[in-house]
C-alpha positions as CSV (number, residue, x, y, z in Angstrom):
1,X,59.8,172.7,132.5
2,X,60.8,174.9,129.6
3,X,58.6,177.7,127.8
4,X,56.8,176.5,124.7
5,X,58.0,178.2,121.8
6,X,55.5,180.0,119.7
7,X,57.6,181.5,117.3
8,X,58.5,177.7,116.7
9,X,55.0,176.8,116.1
10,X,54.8,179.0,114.0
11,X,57.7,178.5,112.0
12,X,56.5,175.2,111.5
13,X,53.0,175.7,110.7
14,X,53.8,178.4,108.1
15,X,56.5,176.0,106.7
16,X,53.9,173.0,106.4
17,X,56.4,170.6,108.4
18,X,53.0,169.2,109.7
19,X,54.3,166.1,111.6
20,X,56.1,168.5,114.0
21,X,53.8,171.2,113.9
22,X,50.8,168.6,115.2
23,X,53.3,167.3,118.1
24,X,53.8,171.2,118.7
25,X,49.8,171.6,118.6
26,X,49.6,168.7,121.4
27,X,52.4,169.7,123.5
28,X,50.0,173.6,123.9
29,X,46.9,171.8,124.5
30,X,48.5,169.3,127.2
31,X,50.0,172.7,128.8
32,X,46.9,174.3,128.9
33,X,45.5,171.4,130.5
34,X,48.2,171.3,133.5
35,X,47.6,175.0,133.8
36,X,44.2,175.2,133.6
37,X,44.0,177.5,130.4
38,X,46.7,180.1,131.7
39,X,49.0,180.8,128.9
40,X,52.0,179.2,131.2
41,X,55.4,178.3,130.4
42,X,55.1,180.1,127.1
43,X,57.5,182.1,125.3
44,X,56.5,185.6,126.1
45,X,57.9,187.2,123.5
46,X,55.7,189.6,121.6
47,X,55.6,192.1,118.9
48,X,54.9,195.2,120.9
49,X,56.9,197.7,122.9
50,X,58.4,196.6,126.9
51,X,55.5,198.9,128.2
52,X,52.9,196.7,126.8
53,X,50.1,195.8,129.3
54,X,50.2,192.1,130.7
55,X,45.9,192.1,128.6
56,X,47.8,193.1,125.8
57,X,50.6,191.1,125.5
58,X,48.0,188.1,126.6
59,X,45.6,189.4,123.5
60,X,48.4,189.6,120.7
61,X,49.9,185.6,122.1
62,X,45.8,184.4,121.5
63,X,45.4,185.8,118.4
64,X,49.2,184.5,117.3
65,X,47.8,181.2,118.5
66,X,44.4,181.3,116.2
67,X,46.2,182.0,113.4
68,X,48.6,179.9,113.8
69,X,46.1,176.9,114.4
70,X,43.8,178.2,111.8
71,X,46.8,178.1,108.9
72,X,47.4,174.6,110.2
73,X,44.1,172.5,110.1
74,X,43.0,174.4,106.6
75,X,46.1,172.7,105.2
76,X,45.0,170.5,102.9
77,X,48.0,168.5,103.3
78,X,48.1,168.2,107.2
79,X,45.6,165.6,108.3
80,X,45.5,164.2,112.5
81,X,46.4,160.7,113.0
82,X,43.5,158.4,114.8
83,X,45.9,158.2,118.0
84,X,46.1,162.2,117.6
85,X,42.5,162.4,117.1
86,X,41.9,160.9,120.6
87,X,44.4,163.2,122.2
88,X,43.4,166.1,120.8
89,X,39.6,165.4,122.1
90,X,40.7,165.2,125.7
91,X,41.8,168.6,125.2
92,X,39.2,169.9,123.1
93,X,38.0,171.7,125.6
94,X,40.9,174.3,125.8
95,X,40.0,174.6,121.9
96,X,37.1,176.3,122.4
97,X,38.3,178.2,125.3
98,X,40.6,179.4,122.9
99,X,38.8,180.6,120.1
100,X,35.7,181.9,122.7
101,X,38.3,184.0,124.4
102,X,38.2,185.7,121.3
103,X,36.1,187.6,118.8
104,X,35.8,184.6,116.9
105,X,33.6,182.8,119.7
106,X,34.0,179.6,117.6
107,X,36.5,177.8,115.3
108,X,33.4,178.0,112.1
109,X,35.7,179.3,109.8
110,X,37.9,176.3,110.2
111,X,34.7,174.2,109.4
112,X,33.2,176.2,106.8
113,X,36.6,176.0,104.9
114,X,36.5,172.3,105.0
115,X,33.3,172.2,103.1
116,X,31.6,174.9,102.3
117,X,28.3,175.2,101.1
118,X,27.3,178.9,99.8
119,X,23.7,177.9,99.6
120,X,23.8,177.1,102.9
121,X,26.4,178.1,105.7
122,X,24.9,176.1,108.3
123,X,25.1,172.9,106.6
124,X,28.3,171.6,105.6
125,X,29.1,168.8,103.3
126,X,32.8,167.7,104.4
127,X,34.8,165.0,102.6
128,X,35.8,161.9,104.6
129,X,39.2,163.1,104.6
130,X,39.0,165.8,106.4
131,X,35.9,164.6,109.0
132,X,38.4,164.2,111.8
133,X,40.0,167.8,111.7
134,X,36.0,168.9,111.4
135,X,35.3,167.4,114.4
136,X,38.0,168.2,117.0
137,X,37.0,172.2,115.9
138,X,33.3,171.5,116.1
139,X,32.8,173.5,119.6
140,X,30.1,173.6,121.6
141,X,29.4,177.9,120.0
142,X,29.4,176.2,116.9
143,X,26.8,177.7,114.9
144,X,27.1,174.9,111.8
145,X,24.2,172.3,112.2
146,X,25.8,168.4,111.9
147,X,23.3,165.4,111.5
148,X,24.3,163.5,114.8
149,X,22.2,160.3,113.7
150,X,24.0,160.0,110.2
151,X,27.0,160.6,111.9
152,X,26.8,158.3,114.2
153,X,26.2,155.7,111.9
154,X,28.7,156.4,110.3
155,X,31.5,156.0,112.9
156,X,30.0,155.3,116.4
157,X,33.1,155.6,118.4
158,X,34.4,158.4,117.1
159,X,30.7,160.5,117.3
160,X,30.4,159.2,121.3
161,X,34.0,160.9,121.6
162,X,32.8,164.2,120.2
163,X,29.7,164.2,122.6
164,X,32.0,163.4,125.3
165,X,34.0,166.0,124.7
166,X,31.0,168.8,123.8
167,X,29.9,167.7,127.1
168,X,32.8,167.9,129.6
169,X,33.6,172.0,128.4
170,X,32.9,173.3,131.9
171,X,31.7,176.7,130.3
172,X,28.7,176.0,128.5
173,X,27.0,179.5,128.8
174,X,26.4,180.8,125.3
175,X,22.8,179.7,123.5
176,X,24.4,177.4,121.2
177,X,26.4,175.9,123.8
178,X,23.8,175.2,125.9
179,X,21.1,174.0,123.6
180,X,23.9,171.4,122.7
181,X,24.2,170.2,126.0
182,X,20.9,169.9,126.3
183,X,20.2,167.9,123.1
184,X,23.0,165.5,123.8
185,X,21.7,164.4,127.2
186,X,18.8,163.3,125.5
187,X,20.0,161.8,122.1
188,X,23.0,159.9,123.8
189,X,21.9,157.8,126.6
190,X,20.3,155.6,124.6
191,X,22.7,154.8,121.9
192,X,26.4,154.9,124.5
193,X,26.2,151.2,125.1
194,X,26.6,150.5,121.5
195,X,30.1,152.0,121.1
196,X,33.2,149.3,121.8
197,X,34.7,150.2,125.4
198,X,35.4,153.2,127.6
199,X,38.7,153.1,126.0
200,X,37.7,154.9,122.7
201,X,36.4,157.6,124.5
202,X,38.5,160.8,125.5
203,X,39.7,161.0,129.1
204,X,37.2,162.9,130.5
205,X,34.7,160.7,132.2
206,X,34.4,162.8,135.3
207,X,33.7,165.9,133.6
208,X,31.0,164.5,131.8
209,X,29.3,162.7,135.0
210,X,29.9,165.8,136.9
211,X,28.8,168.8,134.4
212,X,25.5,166.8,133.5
213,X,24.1,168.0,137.1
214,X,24.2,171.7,135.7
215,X,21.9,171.1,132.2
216,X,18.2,172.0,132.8
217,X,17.2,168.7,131.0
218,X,15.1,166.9,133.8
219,X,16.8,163.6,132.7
220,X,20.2,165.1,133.0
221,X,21.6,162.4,134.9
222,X,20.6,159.5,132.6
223,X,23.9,159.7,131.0
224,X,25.1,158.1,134.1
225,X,23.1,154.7,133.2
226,X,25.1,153.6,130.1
227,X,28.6,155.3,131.4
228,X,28.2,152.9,134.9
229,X,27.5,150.1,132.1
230,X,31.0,151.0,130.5
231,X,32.8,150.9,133.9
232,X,31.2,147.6,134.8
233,X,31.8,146.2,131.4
234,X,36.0,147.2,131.4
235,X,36.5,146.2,135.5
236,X,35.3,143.2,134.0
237,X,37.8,142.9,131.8
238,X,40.2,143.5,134.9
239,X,38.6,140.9,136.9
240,X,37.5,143.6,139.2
241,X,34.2,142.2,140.7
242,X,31.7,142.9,143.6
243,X,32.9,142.1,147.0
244,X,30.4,139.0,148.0
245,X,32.1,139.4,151.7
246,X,29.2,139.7,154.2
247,X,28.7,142.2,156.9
248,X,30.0,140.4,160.4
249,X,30.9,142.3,163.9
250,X,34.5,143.1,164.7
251,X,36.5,141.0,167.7
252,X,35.6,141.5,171.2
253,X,36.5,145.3,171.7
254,X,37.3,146.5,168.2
255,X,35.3,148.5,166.2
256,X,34.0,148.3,162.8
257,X,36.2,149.9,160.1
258,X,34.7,152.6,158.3
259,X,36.6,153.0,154.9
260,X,36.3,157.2,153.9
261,X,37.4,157.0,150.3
262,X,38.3,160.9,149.2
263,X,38.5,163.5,146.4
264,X,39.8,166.6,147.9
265,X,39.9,166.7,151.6
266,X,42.1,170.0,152.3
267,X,41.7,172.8,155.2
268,X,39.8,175.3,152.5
269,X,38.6,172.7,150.2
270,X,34.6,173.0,150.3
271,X,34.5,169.5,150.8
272,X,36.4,169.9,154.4
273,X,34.1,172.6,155.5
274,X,30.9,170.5,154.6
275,X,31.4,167.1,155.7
276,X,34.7,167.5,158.3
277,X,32.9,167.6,161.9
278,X,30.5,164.3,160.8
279,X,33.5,162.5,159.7
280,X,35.1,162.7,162.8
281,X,32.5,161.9,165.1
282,X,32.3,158.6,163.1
283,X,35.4,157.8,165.2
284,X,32.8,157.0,168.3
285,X,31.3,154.3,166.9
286,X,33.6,153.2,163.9
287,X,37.7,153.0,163.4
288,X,37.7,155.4,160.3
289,X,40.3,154.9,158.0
290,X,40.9,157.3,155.1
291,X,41.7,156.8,151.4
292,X,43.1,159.8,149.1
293,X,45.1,161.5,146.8
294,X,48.7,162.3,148.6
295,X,48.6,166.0,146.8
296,X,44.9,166.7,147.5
297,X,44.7,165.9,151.6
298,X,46.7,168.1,153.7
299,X,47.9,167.1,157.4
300,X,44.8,168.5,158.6
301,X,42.4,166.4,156.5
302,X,44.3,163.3,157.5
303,X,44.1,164.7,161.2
304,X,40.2,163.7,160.9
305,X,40.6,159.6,160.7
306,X,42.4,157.1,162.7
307,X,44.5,156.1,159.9
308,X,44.9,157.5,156.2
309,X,46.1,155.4,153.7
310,X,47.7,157.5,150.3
311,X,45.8,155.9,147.2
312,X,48.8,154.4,144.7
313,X,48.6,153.2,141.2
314,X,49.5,154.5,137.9
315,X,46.2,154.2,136.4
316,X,42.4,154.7,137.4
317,X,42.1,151.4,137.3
318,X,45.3,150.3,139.6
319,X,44.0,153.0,142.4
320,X,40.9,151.0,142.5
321,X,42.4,147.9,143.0
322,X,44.6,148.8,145.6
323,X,41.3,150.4,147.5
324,X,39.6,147.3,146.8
325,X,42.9,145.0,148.5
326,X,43.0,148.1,151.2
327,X,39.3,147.6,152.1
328,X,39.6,143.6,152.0
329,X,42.3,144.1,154.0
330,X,40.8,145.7,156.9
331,X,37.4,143.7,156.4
332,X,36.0,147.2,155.8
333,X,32.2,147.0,156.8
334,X,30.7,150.4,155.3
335,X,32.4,152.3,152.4
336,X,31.6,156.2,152.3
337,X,32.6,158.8,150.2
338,X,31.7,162.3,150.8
339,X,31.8,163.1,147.3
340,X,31.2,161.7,143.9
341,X,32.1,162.9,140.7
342,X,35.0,165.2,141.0
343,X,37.9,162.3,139.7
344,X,36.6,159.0,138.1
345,X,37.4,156.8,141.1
346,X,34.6,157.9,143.1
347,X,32.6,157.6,140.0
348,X,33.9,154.1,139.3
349,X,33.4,152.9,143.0
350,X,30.1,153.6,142.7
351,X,30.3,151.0,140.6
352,X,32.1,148.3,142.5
353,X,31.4,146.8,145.6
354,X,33.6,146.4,148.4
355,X,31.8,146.7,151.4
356,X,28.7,144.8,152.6
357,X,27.3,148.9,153.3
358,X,28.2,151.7,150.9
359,X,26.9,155.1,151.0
360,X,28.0,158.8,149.8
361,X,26.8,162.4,150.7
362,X,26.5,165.5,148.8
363,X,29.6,167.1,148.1
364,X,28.6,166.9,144.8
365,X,24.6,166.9,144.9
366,X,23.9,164.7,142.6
367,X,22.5,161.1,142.2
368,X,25.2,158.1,141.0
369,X,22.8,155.8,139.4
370,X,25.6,153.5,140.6
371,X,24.5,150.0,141.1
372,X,27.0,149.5,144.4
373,X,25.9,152.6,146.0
374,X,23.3,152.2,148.8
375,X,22.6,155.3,150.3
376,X,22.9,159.0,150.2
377,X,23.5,161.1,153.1
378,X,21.1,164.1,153.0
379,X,19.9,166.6,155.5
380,X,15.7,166.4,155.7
381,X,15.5,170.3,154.3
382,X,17.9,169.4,151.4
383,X,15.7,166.4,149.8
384,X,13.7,168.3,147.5
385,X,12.1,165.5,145.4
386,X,12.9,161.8,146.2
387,X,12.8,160.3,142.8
388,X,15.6,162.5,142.0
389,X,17.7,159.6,143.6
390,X,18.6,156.4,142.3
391,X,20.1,155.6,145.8
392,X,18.0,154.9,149.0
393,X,17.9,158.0,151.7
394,X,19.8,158.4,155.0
395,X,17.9,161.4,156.2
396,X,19.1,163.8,158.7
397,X,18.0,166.5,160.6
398,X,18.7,169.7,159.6
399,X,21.4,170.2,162.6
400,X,22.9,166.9,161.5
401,X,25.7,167.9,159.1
402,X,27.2,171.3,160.9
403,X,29.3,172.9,158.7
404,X,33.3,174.2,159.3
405,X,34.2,177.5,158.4
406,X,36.8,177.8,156.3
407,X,40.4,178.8,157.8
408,X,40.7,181.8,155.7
409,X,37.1,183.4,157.2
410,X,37.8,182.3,160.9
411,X,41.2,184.8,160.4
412,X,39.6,187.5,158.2
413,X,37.5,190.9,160.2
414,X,36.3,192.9,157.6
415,X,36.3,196.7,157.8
416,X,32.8,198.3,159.2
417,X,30.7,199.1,156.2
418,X,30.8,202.9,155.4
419,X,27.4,205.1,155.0
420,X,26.3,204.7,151.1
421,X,26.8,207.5,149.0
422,X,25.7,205.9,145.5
423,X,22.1,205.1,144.9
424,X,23.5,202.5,142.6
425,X,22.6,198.9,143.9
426,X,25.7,196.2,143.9
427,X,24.6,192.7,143.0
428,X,26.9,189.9,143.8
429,X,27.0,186.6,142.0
430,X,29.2,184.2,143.9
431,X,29.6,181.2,141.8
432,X,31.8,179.0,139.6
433,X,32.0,178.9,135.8
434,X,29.4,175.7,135.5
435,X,27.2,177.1,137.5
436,X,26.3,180.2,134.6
437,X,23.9,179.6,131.6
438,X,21.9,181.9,129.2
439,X,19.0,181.2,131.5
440,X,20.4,183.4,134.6
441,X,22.1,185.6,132.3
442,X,19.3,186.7,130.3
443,X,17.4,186.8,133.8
444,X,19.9,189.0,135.3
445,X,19.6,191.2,132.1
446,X,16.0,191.4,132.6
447,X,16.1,192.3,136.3
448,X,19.1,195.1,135.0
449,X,16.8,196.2,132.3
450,X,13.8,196.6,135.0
451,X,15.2,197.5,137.9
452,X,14.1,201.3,138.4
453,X,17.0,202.5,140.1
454,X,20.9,202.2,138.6
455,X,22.6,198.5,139.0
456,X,25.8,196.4,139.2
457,X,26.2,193.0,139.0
458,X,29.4,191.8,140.5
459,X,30.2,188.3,139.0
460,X,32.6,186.1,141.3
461,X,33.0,183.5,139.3
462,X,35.0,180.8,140.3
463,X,37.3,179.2,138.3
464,X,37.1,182.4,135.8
465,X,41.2,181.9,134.9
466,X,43.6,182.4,132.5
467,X,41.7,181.9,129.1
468,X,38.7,181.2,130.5
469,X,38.1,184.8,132.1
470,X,38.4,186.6,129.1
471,X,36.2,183.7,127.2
472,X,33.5,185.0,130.0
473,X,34.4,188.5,129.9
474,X,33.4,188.3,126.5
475,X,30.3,186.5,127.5
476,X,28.8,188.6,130.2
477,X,29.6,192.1,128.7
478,X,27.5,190.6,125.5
479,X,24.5,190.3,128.0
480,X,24.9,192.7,130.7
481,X,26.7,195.4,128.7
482,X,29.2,198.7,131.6
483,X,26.4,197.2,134.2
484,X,28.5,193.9,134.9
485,X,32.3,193.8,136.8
486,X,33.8,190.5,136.5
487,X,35.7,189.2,139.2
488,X,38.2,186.4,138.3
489,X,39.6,183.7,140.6
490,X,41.3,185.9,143.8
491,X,42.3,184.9,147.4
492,X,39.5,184.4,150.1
493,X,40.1,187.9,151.6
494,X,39.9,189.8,148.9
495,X,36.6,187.5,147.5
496,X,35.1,188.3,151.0
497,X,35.8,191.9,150.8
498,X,34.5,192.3,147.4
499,X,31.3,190.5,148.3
500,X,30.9,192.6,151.4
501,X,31.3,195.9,149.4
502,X,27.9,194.5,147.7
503,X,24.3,195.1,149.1
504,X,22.6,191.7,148.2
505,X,23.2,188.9,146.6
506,X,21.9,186.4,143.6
507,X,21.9,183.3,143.9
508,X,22.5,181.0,140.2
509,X,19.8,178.4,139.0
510,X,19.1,175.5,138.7
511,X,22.3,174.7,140.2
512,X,22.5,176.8,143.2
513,X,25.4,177.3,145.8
514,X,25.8,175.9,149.8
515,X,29.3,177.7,150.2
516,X,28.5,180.5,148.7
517,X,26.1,181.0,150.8
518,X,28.1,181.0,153.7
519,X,30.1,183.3,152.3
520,X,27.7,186.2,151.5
521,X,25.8,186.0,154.5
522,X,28.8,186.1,156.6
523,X,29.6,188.9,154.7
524,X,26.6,190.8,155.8
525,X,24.3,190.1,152.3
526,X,20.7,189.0,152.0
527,X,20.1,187.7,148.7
528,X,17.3,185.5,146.6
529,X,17.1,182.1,145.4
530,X,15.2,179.7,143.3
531,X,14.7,176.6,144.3
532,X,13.1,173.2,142.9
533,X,13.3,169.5,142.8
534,X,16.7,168.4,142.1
535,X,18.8,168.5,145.8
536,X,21.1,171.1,144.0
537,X,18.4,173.4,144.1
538,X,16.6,172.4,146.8
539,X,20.0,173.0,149.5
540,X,19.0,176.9,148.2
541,X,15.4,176.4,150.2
542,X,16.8,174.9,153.3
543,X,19.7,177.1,153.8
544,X,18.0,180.3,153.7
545,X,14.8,178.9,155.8
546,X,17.7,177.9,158.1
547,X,19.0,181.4,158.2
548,X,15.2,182.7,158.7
549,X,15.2,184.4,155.3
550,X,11.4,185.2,154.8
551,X,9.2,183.6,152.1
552,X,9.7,185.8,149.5
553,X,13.0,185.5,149.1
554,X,12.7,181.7,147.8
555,X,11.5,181.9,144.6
556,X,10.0,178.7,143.0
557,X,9.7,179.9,139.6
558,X,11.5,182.3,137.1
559,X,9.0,185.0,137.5
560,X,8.4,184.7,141.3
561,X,12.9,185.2,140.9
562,X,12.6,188.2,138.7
563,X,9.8,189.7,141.3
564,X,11.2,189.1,144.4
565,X,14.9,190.3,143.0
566,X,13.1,194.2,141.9
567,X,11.8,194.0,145.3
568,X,15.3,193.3,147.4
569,X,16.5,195.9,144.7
570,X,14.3,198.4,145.1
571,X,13.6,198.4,148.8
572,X,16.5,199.7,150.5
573,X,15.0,200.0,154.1
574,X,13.8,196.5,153.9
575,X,17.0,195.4,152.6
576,X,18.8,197.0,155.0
577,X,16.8,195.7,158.1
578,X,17.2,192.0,156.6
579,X,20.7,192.5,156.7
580,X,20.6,193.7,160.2
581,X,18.6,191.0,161.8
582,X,19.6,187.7,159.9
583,X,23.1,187.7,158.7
584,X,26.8,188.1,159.4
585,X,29.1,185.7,161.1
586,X,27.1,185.4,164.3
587,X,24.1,184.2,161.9
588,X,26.3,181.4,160.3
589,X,27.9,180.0,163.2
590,X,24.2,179.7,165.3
591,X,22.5,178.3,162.1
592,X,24.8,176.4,159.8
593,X,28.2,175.8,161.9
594,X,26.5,174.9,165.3
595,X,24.7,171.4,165.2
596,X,25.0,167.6,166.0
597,X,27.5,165.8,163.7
598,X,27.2,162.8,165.7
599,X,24.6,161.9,164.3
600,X,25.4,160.6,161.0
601,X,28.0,157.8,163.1
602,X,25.0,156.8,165.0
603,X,22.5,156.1,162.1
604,X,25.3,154.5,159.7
605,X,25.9,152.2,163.2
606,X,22.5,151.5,162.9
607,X,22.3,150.6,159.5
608,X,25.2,148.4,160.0
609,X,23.6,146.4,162.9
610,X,21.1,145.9,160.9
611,X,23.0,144.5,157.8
612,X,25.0,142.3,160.0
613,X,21.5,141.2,161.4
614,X,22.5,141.8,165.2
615,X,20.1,143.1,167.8
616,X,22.2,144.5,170.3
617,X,21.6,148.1,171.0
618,X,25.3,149.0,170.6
619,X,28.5,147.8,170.2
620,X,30.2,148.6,173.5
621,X,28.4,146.0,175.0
């Protein structure tokens, strides 16, 4: 691919040839999406000296960009087309990255020069003209209020789009964000079925279905109601219907077929570690047949079915039909994905049926409100609330889904820890970007504030790339001031080593972690959590009473959190002691990688037999 010329944007921008200068606008953003923010395959040619610092070089190319962009869209004369418009949302996300990465936060000046309103500069009155360019650089920071209901009114379509794309930015951490976030997934549920098709809407379904799970709204997922009504209204239009095709046994000596439909399935992926061993030992009881993404299962994912079966199509929409012909096909009688909401088809086929028993687990912890799915896989200790679930439950012990550890810990030996010589205490945070909101922050400010003896928090966060680490730099050195290191994306060793140079650990909330805790208790850390209704919260509760963390450590509200984190803080003998006794790799494998993953095959055999209406105890005879 060649570099993207920046000196050529600019040159265009500054010479108001707008047509090109738009195309050249589009052809960043859709490189920022394929890179995931990092300023790849981009000219790096810069106005400083050869000795200039990678941050540096990197810092001048973002401002260049902001200007750049800001001279464009407060062009009078340059305006986005409505094909443009729709493009540009599906990347409107790398927008705000952009501007948040900076000091500007947020693209306001844009807005405020669009309409400006001296009386009031967080109330804008913008001519019709110039409503689309106000929209695609009205970011989630935004601090300019907009009347959703009167524009929505206004233009429907084109309102849902800009809620979509508010709501899929993966980062939503600052106040302003957040409260946005909040608002939306209780202002839009109610009004999405009114707009024409899911074709008017950016392309960013499974963010949105996904990044709901991490509001602190308790109707978060409600948005899932009228989205599923979207899907089932264009499948429609593709004469994609439910499967009416009956549950019946196999021949003599066959067994069922058991159609695994994927996300990612690879040797490190989270969802490999999780859900791996169970898969397999479906193969007792069921030929399992796997359905995935050629570039997101490696040979040892497919090593775990019978068969795998590489998903083809062009579109969304021609990958489900081919799983739909694959699972006809093979008469599949239970459909199961271990995830949902990571790409659209998963979130689609929770919409379609096309086996007489569907079901999914937790890779995601979330509920589908999906009219096709039947059951969710959960271990008893991970339930929390059952109302949280749309679907019914397949319960499991809490041996029943043994964990894998990934490949990169089962090679890594860590160096003995040395004998402390700071009295400072080292925090890690082990989680991704959508897992942090002002919430935690300002709780981990508090607890920094309080603590009594010197701290440092050592973020981890995933995903924390390219633009988006210093967009979060930014972010946590506002809240946590010298007292916070962030840690961008790095390999597994060095994460591992970083985490095991720490003394405890801090779980995020609401949404809390599963593999992260594996990780920092196989590092040798004891940490606190918060639990609560929602299964993403409640995992928290049942790991660490798996590991034999004591009471106090699983906090059930914020103050109980804030308490029991001064007291792991504060008490270094205790600390030490819990450390000692309950964690490190011998701790993981006896509690979380040891267990009885046949179990999962046996009561999805059951289930079957009892869809199929047979009353034979099992199928070998």
């Amino acid at each position: 691919m060649s570099l993207f010329n920046v000196t050529k944007l600019e040159y265009l921008c500054y010479r108001r040839q707008h047509e090109a200068a738009g195309r050249e606008l589009i052809n960043l953003l859709q490189r920022l999406e394929d890179h995931y923010g990092h300023l790849a395959d981009i000219d790096e040619w810069v106005q400083s000296s050869e000795a200039a610092s990678r941050d540096m070089m990197n810092d001048q190319l973002r401002y260049r960009l902001i200007s750049t962009i800001t001279s464009l869209v407060t062009d009078p004369g340059f305006q986005f087309s409505e094909e443009d418009v729709k493009r540009v949302m599906g990347y409107q996300r790398w927008l705000t990255v952009l501007f948040g990465s900076s000091a500007f936060v947020n693209a306001d000046h844009i807005l405020r020069s669009l309409g400006l309103n001296e009386m009031d500069r967080t109330n804008i009155s913008v001519p019709k003209r110039d409503l689309r360019k106000f929209l695609l650089f009205y970011t989630p920071e935004s601090e300019v209020c907009i009347n959703w209901d009167t524009l929505w009114d206004y233009d429907k379509n084109l309102t849902a789009s800009l809620a979509f794309a508010l709501l899929s930015a993966r980062l939503l951490a600052t106040p302003a964000a957040h409260r946005k976030r909040e608002m939306l997934l209780r202002w839009l549920p109610s009004r999405l079925d009114q707009i024409d098709s899911l074709d008017v809407l950016p392309t960013v379904l499974q963010q949105v279905n996904m990044l709901c799970s991490y509001a602190d709204y308790p109707g978060k997922h409600d948005i899932k109601k009228p989205i599923n009504s979207l899907i089932r209204r264009k499948l429609k239009t593709l004469n994609l219907f439910d499967s009416t095709r009956e549950a019946q046994l196999p021949a003599p000596r066959k067994k069922p077929v058991l159609l695994v439909v994927l996300e990612w399935f690879s040797k490190n992926h989270s969802i490999y570690r999780t859900h791996s061993q169970t898969i397999a030992s479906m193969r007792e009881r069921f030929h399992v047949v796997g359905m995935g993404y050629n570039s997101r299962v490696d040979d040892t994912g497919r090593a775990v079915f019978d068969e795998f079966i590489c998903v083809k199509g062009n579109s969304v929409w021609d990958q489900i039909r081919h799983v739909r012909e694959t699972s006809e096909a093979l008469q599949a009688q239970v459909m199961y994905m271990p995830s949902v909401g990571m790409f659209p088809i998963t979130i689609i086929l929770a919409c379609l049926r096309m086996a007489p028993l569907q079901m999914m687990a937790l890779g995601h912890p979330a509920t589908t409100h999906g009219h096709a799915m039947d059951y969710v896989v959960v271990e008893d200790d991970y339930v929390g609330d059952e109302k949280c679930f749309s679907e019914k439950l397949l319960r499991l012990p809490s041996d029943g889904m043994p964990y894998r550890p990934s490949a990169a810990l089962l090679g890594l030996e860590l160096p003995p820890k040395k004998a402390k010589t700071s009295k400072t205490v080292k925090i890690a945070v082990a989680a991704t970007i959508i897992k942090l909101n002002p919430g935690f922050f300002e709780m981990c400010q508090r607890i920094a504030d309080n603590a009594g003896v010197p701290v440092e928090f050592h973020f981890l966060a995933g995903q924390a790339r390219g633009l988006v680490y210093p967009q979060l730099r930014n972010l946590v050195t506002r809240y946590m001031g010298k007292r916070v290191i962030l840690h961008g994306d790095q390999n597994y060793d060095n994460y591992l080593r970083t985490i095991a140079s720490c003394d405890m650990f801090l779980n995020p909330f609401p949404f809390g972690n599963t593999n992260g805790i594996v990780d920092t208790v196989w590092a040798g850390l004891v940490g606190i959590c918060k639990t609560g209704r929602e299964v993403h919260e409640h995992i928290d509760e049942g790991m660490f009473r798996r590991l034999r963390f004591p009471e106090w450590t699983i906090a059930r509200t914020n103050e109980e959190y804030y308490e029991s984190a001064l007291r792991m803080i504060r008490n270094t003998d205790e600390r030490n002691e819990l450390s000692t006794r309950l964690t490190g790799p011998q701790a993981i494998n006896k509690l979380i990688v040891t267990g009885r993953p046949e179990i999962l095959g046996q009561r999805i055999e059951h289930l079957w037999l009892e869809t199929v209406g047979a009353e034979t105890a099992t199928l070998q005879e």
